[in-house]
C-alpha positions in Angstrom: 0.0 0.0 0.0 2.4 1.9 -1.2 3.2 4.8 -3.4 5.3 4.7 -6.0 6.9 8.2 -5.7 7.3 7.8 -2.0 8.4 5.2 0.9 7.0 3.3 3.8 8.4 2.5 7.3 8.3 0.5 10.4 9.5 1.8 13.5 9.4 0.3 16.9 10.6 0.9 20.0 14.4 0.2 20.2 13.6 -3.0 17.8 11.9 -6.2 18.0 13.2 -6.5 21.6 11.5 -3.0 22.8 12.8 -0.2 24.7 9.4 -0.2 25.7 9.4 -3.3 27.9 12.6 -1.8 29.6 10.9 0.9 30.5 7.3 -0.9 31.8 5.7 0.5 29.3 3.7 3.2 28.0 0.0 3.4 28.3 -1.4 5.1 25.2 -5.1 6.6 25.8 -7.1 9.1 24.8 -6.3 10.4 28.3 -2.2 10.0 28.6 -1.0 10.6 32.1 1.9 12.9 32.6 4.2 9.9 33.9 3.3 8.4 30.8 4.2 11.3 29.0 7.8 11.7 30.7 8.4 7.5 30.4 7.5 7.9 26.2 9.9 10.7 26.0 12.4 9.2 26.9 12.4 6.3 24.0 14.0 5.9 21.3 11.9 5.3 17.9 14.4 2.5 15.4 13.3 2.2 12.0 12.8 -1.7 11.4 12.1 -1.9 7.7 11.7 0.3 4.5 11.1 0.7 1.1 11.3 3.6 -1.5 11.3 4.2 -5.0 13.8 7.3 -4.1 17.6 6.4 -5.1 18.7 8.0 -1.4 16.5 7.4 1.6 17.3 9.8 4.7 15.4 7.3 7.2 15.6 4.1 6.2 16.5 1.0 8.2 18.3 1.5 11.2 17.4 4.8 11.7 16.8 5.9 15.6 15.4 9.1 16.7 14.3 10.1 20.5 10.9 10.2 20.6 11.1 14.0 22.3 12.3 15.6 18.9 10.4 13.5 16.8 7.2 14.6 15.2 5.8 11.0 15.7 5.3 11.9 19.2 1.7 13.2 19.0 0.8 9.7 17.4 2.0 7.7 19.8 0.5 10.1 22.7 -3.2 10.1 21.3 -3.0 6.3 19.5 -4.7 8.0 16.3 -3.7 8.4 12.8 -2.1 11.7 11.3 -2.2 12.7 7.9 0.3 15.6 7.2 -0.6 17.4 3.4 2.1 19.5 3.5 5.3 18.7 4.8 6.7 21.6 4.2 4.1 23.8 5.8 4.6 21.5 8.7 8.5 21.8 8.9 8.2 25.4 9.1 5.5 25.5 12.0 7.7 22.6 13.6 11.6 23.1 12.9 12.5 21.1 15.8 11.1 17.6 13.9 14.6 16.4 12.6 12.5 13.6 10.8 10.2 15.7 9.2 13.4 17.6 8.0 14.9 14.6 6.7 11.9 13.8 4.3 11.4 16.7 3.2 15.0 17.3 1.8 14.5 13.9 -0.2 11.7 15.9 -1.5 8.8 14.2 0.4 5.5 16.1 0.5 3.1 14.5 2.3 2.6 11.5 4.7 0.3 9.2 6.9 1.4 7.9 10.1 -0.5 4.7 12.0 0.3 4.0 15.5 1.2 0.4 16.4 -0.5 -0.6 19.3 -1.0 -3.6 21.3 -3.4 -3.8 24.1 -3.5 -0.4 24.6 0.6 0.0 24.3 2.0 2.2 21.9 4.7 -0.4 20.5 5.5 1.3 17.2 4.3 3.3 14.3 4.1 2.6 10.7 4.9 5.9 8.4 3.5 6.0 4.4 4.5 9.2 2.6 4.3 10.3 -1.1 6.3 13.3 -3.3 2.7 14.9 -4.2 0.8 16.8 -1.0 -2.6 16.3 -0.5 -1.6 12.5 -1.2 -3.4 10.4 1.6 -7.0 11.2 3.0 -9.6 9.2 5.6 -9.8 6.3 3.0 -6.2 5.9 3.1 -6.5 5.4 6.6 -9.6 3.2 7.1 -7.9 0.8 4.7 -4.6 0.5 6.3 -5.6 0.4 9.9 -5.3 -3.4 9.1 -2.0 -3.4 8.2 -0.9 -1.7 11.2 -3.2 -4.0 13.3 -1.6 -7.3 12.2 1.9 -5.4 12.3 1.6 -4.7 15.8 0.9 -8.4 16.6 4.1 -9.0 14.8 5.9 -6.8 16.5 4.6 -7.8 20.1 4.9 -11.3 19.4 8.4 -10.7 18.5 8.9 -8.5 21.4 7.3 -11.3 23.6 9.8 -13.6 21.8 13.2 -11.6 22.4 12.1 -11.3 26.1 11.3 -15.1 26.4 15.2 -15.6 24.7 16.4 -13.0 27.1 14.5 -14.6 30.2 16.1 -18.4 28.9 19.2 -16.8 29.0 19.6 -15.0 32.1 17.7 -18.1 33.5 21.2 -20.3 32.1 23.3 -17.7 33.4 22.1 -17.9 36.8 22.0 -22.0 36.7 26.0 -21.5 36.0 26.7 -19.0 38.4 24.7 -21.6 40.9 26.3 -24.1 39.6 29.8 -22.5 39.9 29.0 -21.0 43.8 28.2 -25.0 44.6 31.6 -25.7 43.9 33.3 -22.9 45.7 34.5 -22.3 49.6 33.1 -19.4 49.9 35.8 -18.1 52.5 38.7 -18.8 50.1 37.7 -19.0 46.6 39.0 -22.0 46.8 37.3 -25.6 45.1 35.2 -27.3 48.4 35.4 -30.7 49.1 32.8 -31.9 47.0 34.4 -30.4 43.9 37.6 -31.9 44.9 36.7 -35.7 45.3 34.9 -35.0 42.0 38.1 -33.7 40.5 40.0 -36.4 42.0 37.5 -39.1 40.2 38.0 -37.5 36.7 42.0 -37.3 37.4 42.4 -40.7 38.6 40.4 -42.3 35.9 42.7 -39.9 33.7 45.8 -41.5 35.3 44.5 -44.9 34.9 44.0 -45.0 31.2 47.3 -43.3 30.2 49.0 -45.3 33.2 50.2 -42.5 34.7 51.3 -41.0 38.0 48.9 -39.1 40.5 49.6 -37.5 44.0 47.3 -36.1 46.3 48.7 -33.2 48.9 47.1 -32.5 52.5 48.3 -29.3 53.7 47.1 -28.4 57.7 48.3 -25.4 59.0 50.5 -25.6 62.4 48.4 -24.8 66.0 45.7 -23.5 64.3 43.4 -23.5 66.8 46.6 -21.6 69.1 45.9 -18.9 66.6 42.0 -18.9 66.6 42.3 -18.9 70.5 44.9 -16.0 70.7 43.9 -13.9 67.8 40.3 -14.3 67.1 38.2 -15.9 64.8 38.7 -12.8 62.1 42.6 -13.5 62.3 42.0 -16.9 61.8 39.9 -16.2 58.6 42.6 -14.1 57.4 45.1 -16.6 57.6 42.8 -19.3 56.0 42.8 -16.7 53.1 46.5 -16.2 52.8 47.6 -19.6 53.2 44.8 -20.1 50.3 46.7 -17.6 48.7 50.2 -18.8 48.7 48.8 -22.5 47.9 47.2 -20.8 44.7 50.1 -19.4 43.9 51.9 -22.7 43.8 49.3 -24.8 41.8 48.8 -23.6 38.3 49.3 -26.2 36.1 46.4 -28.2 33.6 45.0 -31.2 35.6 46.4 -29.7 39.3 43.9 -28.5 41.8 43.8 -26.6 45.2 40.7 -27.2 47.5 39.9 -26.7 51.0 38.9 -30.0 52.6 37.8 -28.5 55.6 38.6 -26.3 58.8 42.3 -25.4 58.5 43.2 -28.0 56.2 43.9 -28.3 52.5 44.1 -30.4 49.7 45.9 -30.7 46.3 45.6 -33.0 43.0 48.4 -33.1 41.1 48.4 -34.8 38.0 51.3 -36.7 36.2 53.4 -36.4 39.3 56.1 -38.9 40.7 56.6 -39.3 44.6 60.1 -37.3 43.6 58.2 -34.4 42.0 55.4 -34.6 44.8 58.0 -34.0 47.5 59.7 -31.0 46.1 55.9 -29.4 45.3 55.3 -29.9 49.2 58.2 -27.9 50.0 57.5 -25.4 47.4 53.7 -25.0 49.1 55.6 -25.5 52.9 57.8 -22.3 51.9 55.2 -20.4 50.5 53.2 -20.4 53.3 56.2 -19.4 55.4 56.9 -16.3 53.1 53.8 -15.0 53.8 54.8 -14.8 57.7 51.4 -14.2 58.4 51.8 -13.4 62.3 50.8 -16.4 65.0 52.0 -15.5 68.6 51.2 -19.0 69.0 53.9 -20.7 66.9 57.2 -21.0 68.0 58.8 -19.3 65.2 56.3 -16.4 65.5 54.8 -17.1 62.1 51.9 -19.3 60.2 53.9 -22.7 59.2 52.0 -25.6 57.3 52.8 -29.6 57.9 52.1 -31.5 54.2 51.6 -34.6 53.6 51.5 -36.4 50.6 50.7 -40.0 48.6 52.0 -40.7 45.1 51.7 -43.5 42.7 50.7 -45.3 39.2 47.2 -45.8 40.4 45.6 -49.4 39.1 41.9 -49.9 38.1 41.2 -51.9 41.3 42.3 -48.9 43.4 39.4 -46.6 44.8 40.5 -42.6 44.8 40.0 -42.2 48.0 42.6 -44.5 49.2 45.3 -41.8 47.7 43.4 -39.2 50.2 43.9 -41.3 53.2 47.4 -42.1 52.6 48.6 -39.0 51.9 46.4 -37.7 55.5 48.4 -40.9 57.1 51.8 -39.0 56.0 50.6 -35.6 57.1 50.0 -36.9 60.6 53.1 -38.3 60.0 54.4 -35.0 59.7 53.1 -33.2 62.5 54.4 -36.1 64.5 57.8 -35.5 63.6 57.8 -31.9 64.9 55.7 -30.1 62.6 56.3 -27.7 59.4 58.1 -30.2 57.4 56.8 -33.0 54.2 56.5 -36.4 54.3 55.4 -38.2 51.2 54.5 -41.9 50.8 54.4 -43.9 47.4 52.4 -47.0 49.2 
């Protein structure tokens, strides 16, 4: 419905997914509230589709204007058509309409406008115009009142469809983040215990099939409790984090992992690792800890010190995972035994 010295196009509402619904809508009436009013100002019309028979075409696809310098504004406000006979007339009574001065430099003369509205929401407008003034009258509009009915379904079933896709999506995003926060000590940052022994189920049946060597690493950190007792349970939290830290620090590699089994102790899977290699990484973590000499009045060398023990072997398909976790605990205890702060490692 067309003519063929002039264009048609669709506008919406910042697109198929609308502006509109950002804003909670805008109730178009023959009585228009001024909250309405303010909320419609502050959209942004987007042109969604056009045609002309003009070689240049100054608001074509993808064009956006503000609804508070557009001259669609009135449209939108009352929900009725507007047929314009002279454009230029208009443009001089309204110099401010920046699309109206786009038009009429192609040499537009005339237009019609329809609203778009769904359920008594302005979602849109749909814009006719022609080269000759006096172009469109009351027929014009009668007949195409249709068009700009089933257009706004389109539109708002489009809209509806975005938002669903939107919805889905932050719906996904949330499940992940969930999903992510399950795994996490929430004190440290560090993987929990459940997302360890999971991660120590996928390594092991890693190391089985490529007959390779896996060690598990329990890290306990000295008189703890000396230092929860002395210092306060706030200290102690901040020395759970640092020790986190400098473990962290030390365990970087693809297929290694750093979790806090529980209270003050840790544990580490470290894949591809000999009992030779497993030693040396416990002193590596024992001296990290050390140079963070986080205070603890408790200790007797005035700092936080850790004890490690550790288990490492070519484990066989008979073995159960968490066989490596209690020999490795067996050689922490070890450890402590011995005096405290130092490694023992076992290849049992």
């Amino acid at each position: 419905m067309q003519d063929r010295d002039g264009y048609l196009w669709v506008a919406t509402f910042g697109g198929l997914v609308a502006v509109i619904a950002a804003a909670g809508g805008v109730q178009v009436a023959r009585h228009v509230a001024r909250r309405q009013k303010s909320e419609l100002a502050r959209l942004v019309l987007r042109a969604l589709w056009s045609r002309s028979e003009a070689q240049h075409v100054e608001i074509g696809k993808g064009y956006e204007a503000p609804i508070v310098s557009s001259s669609l504004k009135q449209v939108l406000e009352s929900g009725k058509a507007r047929i314009l006979d002279d454009l230029e007339a208009y443009l001089a009574a309204h110099p401010e309409s920046e699309s109206t001065r786009r038009i009429v430099s192609e040499g537009i003369r005339s237009s019609l406008t329809l609203p778009l509205r769904s359920e008594g929401k302005a979602v849109g407008a749909v814009f006719f115009s022609s080269f000759r003034k006096g172009a469109y009258d009351d027929s014009h509009v009668r007949l195409l009142e249709g068009i700009a009915g089933h257009l706004a379904i389109v539109v708002t079933k489009s809209r509806l469809y975005d938002d669903l896709l939107a919805t889905k999506a932050s719906l996904e995003a949330a499940n992940v983040e969930l999903s992510r926060l399950a795994r996490i000590d929430p004190l440290t940052g560090l993987l929990n215990r459940r997302a360890f022994d999971e991660a120590l189920s996928t390594e092991w049946r890693r190391a089985v099939r490529f007959r390779s060597p896996l060690a598990v690493l329990m890290v306990d950190i000295d008189t703890f409790k000396s230092c929860n007792d002395t210092c306060g349970h706030a200290a102690g939290d901040v020395c759970l984090r640092e020790v986190a830290t400098a473990l962290s620090s030390r365990i970087q590699c693809a297929g290694d992992f750093v979790a806090r089994w529980g209270g003050e102790e840790f544990a580490t899977i470290l894949s591809d690792c000999g009992p030779g290699d497993a030693l040396r990484m416990a002193e590596w973590i024992r001296a990290a800890a050390a140079e963070k000499r986080i205070p603890h009045a408790g200790c007797p060398s005035g700092i936080v010190t850790v004890s490690v023990g550790g288990a490492s072997r070519v484990p066989r398909s008979v073995d159960e995972p968490g066989g490596r976790t209690s020999q490795a605990d067996e050689a922490l205890y070890a450890a402590k035994r011995a005096g405290r702060n130092r490694s023992e490692v076992r290849t049992g």
